[in-house]
N, C-alpha and C positions, 0 to 999 in steps of 0.2 A: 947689819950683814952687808957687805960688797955684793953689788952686781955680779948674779952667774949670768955670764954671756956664752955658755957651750950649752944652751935647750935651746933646742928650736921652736919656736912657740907659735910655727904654724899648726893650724887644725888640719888634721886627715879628712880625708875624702869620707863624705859617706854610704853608708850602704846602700843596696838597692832598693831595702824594706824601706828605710827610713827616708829614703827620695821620694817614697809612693808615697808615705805618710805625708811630708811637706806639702804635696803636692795637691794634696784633697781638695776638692773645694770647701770654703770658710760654711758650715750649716752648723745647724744646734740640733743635739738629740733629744728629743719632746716625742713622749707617745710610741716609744718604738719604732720610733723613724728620723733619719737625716733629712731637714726641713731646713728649707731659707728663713731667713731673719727677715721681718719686716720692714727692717731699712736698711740702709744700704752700707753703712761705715763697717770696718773693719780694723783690725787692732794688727800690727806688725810683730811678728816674732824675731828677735834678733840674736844671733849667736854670741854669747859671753866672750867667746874665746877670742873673736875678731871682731867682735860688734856689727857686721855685717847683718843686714834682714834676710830671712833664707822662707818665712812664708807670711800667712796671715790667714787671722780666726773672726768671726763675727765676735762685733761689738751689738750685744743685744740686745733691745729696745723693752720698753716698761710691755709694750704687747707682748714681745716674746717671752719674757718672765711672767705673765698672766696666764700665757699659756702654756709653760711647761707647769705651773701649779694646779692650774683646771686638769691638767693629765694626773697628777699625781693624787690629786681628793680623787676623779672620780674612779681610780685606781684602788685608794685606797677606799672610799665609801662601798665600792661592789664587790671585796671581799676580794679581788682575785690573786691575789698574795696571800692576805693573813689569814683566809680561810682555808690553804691548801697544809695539806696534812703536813707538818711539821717536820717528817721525814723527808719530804718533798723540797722543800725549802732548802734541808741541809744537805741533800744532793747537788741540789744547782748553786749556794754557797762553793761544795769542793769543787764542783766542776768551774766557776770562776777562776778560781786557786789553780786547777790545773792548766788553765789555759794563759792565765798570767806568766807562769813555770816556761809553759810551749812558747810563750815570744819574747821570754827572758831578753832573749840579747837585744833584740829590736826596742823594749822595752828600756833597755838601762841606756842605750845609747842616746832615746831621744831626752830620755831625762838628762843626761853628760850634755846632750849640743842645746839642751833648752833651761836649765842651771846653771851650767858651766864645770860641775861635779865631774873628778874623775870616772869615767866609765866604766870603772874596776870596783870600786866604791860603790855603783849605781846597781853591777850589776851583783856585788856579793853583800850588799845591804838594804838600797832599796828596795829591788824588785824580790827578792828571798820574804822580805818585811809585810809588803802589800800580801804577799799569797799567803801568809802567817795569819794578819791578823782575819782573813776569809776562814781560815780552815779552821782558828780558835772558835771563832763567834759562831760558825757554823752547827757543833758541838752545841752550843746552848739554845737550836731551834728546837729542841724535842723534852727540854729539860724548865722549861718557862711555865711557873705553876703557884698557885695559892696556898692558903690553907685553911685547913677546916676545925672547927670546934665539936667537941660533942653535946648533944641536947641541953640548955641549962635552960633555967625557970624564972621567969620572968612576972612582974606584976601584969603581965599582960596577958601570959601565958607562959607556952614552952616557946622554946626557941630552937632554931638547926643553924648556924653560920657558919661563912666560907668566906673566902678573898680569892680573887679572879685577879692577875695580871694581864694587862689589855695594852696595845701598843700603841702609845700617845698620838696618833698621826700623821700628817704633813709635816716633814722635812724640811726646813734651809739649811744647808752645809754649804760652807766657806772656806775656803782651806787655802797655806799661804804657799808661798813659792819656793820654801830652800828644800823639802820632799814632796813634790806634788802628790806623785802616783802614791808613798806609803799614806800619806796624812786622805785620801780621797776613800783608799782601802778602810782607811782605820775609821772612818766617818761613816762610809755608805756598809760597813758590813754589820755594824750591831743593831743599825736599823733595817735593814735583812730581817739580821735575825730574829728581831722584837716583832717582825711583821709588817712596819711602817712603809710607808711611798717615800722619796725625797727625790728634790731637786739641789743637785749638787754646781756651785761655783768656782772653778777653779782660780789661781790668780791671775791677771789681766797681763804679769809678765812670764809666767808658766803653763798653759795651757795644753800643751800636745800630748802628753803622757793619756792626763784624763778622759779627752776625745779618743783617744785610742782604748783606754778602758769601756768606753759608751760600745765599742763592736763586740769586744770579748764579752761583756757582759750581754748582749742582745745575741749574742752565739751563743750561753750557756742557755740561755731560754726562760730568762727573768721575763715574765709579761710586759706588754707594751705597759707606759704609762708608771712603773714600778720605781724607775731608776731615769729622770733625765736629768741632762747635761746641759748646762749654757755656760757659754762665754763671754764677757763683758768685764767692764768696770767695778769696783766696792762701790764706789760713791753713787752709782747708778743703778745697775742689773744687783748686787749686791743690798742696795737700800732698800730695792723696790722689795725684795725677798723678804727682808727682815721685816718690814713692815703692812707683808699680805696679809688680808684677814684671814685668807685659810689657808697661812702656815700656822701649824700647830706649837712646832719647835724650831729653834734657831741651836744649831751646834758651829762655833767659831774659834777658829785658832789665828792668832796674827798678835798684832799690837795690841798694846796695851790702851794706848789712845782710843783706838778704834773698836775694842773691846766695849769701851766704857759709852761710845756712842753706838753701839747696839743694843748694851743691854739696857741703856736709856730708850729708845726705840721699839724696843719688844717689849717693854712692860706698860704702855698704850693697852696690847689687847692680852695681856699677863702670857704672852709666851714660856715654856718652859725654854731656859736656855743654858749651854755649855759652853762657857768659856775658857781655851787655854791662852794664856798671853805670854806677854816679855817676862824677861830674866836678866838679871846678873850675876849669877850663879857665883859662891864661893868655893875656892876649893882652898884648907887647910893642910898643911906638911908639918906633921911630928919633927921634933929633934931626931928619933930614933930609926927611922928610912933606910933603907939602902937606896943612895941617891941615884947610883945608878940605872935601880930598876925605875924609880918613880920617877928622875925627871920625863924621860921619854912619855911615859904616862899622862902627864899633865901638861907635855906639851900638846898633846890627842887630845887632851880633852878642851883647848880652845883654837885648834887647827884645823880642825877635821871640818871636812866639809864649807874650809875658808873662814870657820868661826861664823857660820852662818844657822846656827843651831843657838836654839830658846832657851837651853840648858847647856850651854858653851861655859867650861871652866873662865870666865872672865876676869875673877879676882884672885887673884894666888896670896895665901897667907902662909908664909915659910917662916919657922923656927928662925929666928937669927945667927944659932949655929949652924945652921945647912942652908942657910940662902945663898950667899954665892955659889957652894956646889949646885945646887936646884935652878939657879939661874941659869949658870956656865953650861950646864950637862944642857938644858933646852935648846941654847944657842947652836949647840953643838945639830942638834936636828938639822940644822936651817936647810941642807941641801937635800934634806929627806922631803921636806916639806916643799921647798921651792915651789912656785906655782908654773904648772908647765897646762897645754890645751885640754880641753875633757875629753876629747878623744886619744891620748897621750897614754897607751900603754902602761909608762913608766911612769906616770905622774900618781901624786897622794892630794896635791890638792891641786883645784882651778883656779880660775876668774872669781870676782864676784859677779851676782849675776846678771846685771845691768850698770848704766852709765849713772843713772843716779844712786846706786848703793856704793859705786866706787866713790863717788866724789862724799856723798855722808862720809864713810871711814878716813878718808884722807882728812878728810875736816874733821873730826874729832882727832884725828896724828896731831896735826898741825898745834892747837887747839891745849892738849897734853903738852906739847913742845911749848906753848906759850905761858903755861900756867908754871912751867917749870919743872917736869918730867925730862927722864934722860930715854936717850934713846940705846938702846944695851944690843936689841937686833932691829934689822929691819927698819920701818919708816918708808921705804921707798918704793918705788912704781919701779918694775925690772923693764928693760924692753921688750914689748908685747903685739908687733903689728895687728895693733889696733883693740886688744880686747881687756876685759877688764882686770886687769891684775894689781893686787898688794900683795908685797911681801911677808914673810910672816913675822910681827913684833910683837918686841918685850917694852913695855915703860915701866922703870923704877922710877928713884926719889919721889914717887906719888905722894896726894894725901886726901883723905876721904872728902873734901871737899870741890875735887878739882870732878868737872865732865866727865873726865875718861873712867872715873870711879865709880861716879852713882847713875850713871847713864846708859842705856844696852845699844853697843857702840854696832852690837850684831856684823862683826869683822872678825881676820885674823889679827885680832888684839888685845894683850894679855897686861892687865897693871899687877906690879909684884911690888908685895911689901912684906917687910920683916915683921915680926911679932916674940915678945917673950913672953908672957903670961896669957895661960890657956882660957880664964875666965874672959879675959879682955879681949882677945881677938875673935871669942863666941858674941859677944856686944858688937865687935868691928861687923861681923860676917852680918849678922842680922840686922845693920843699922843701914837699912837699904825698903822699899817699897814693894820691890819683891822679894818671891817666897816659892820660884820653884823648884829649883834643883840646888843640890851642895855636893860637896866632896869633902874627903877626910882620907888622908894616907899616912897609915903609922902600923907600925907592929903587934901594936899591945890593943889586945880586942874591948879592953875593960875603958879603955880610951873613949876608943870608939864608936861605942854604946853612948857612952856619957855623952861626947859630942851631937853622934847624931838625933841624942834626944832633945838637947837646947837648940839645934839650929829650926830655923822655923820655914822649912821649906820640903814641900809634898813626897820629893823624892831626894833618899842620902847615898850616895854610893861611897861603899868604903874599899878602898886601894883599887878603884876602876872607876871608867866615868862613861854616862849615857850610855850603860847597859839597859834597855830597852824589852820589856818583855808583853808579848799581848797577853799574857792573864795576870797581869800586876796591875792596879789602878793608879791613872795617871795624873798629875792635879793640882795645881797651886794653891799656895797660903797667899791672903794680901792680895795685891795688885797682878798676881799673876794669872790668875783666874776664877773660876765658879765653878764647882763640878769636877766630876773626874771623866775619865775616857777608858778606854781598854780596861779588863780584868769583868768580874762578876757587876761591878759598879756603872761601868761604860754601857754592859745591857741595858741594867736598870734605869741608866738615864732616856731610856728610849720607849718609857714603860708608865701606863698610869695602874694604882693598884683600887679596887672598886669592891666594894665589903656588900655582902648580901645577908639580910637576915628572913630568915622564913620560920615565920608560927606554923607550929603542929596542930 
């Protein structure tokens, strides 16, 4: 794609909310209260869009994560959560929800200047997403229940049995940076609703959203000690959590890498743990398409959000009769997509969201280009005073060997390649380590079916991509993770079940 040089790819001013916001001083929320850090360093928040620093968040020391955990046992040890009548709970769950709703705008914006996300995007998917999955999981505080046997006979005697659902409890949530506030929502709400405390992490290069979640939630009138926030490092404030003795559970979304030194880490004192990680998601094009509806489609499905999504269409496997139409029609996007600032009105995608995620993508372009990959759009950095932009690409002449194929480049970067027989590009699609999301876009439902029964990955979406629902459970095959999230399953992860038997 040629350089658009008619965006102006300065950032807008921001509001007044969000200047108060930047403005805060750096504290952790522990205990129902905004508390200094016991040391002194702090972590710089930088705007994607211009890379400029516009605040800074405490960097949390192993005391302050000891002591947002001693909040959260003795929180959850004296009952004042999981003992309050259930209907109680699921009040102050909607009342969260409504109050996320009430600073929508404030809301989508600090996620757009603290991602780099279009702010349009922010504010009709993120922040709609977070108040979803509070209102879903809310719904299943009054509906958590066992069950019971009738009398039978035993060599011992008679018997009565029942099963009790009990809420696993102390909390580590981790949550990465390309949806702060929905992925912090979608973590801190089923443990809500299961009754649990937790101490939630936001990422060390996205923080602002979830601090701001810490007042909305201390306004709805979650008990002190219920629900704290710190901010810090993984390798550090991050480590310390995973490996507290009285965290009960570790719930993790991010890398794979990092996945795998966790759940090495928590199983020291057998933590229960949830892990969602990396992807390379394939997506598959029938011969039989209407090209023009689908290329657009599958260009959304690894643009959106700059390709900075876990389940980003990464692999495209196109029919050899409709690949060039399916190529050409995507190319065709390119000024739709362009990356313009996240406060930008008229923009669909941003920045990525820092200096070292730009320089990974460029280096995996590069990389593609050395292996011998064509470059069909894109490849290139547009002019950006100062912020982190890629354009949006296509690499052909690929081949399953090369980085840019087996690798989660987590960019706007899409490797296409041709295929003629349908058994053999279900082997391409699956010949990958991960397993969490695919695609499949064709006519014929019988197709379909077939396909998305071979492909080996948690989530299939047919003729759409990363439709996303809080009561469908979320969840990789493989390397991509442990457990599921959201849906009836996502509760249950936050749940221990405890059998009782009683002689008559």
């Amino acid at each position: 794609m040629n350089e658009i040089t008619t965006i102006d790819r300065t950032q807008r001013e921001y509001s007044d909310a969000v200047k108060a916001a930047l403005a805060r001083k750096p504290q952790l929320y522990i205990n129902g209260e905004w508390v200094d850090s016991s040391g002194d360093k702090t972590i710089d928040v930088e705007d994607p869009s211009s890379g400029k620093v516009i605040s800074s968040f405490v960097e949390a020391t192993d005391k302050d994560v000891d002591r947002a955990v001693a909040a959260a046992r003795a929180a959850f040890d004296d009952g004042r959560w999981r003992n309050l009548p259930p209907i109680v709970r699921e009040k102050t769950m909607h009342k969260i929800a409504d109050l996320i709703e009430a600073h929508g705008a404030e809301l989508a914006e600090l996620e757009a200047i603290d991602v780099g996300k279009p702010v349009g995007m922010a504010g009709a998917v993120d922040v709609p997403g977070a108040a979803a999955h509070f209102r879903y999981m809310a719904g299943w505080a009054g509906k958590i229940g066992g069950e019971t046997q009738a009398p039978y006979s035993l060599p011992g005697g008679t018997m009565f049995a029942y099963t009790v659902k009990e809420p696993v409890g102390v909390c580590a949530q981790i949550v990465p940076w390309n949806f702060p506030l929905l992925m912090a929502c979608l973590k801190i709400a089923p443990a809500l609703a299961a009754g649990c405390t937790t101490v939630l992490k936001p990422a060390e290069q996205t923080s602002l959203t979830a601090l701001r979640l810490a007042d909305l939630i201390n306004e709805a009138g979650v008990p002190a000690g219920v629900v704290n926030i710190i901010t810090g490092y993984g390798h550090t404030a991050g480590d310390r959590m995973v490996k507290h003795p009285d965290v009960d559970k570790v719930a993790f979304t991010g890398s794979t890498e990092i996945g795998k030194l966790i759940n090495r880490n928590a199983t020291e004192t057998l933590k229960h743990v949830t892990l969602e990680l990396g992807g390379k998601s394939p997506v598959v094009v029938m011969p039989d398409v209407d090209v023009a509806e689908t290329a657009p489609g599958v260009a959304g499905a690894i643009f959106f959000n700059s390709g900075q999504v876990c389940v980003a269409g990464s692999r495209l496997y196109a029919h050899k009769s409709v690949f060039d139409k399916v190529v050409e029609g995507m190319a065709e996007t390119a000024d739709f997509w362009a990356p313009r600032p996240s406060l930008d009105p008229a923009g669909h995608m941003g920045p990525l969201v820092s200096k070292e995620q730009h320089e990974r993508v460029l280096g995996y372009i590069e990389a593609g280009k050395r292996d011998g990959a064509s470059v069909l759009m894109g490849g290139d950095v547009p002019s950006n005073n100062g912020g982190y932009y890629v354009s949006p690409t296509i690499l052909t002449d690929v081949n399953p060997q090369m980085s840019v194929v087996r690798e989660e480049i987590f960019g706007p970067v899409v490797v296409a390649q041709r295929f003629e027989d349908l058994d053999e590009v279900v082997k391409e699609a699956n010949d990958t380590p991960f397993g969490l999301a695919a695609g499949v876009w064709t006519k014929d439902a019988s197709a379909a079916v077939r396909i998305a029964s071979q492909l080996k990955a948690g989530t299939v979406w047919v003729n759409c991509h990363a439709m996303i629902d809080p009561a469908l459970p979320f969840g990789g095959y493989k390397e991509s993770g442990i457990g599921h999230e959201q849906g009836r399953l996502g509760l249950e992860a936050y749940l221990e079940t405890k059998s009782v038997l009683m002689k008559l």
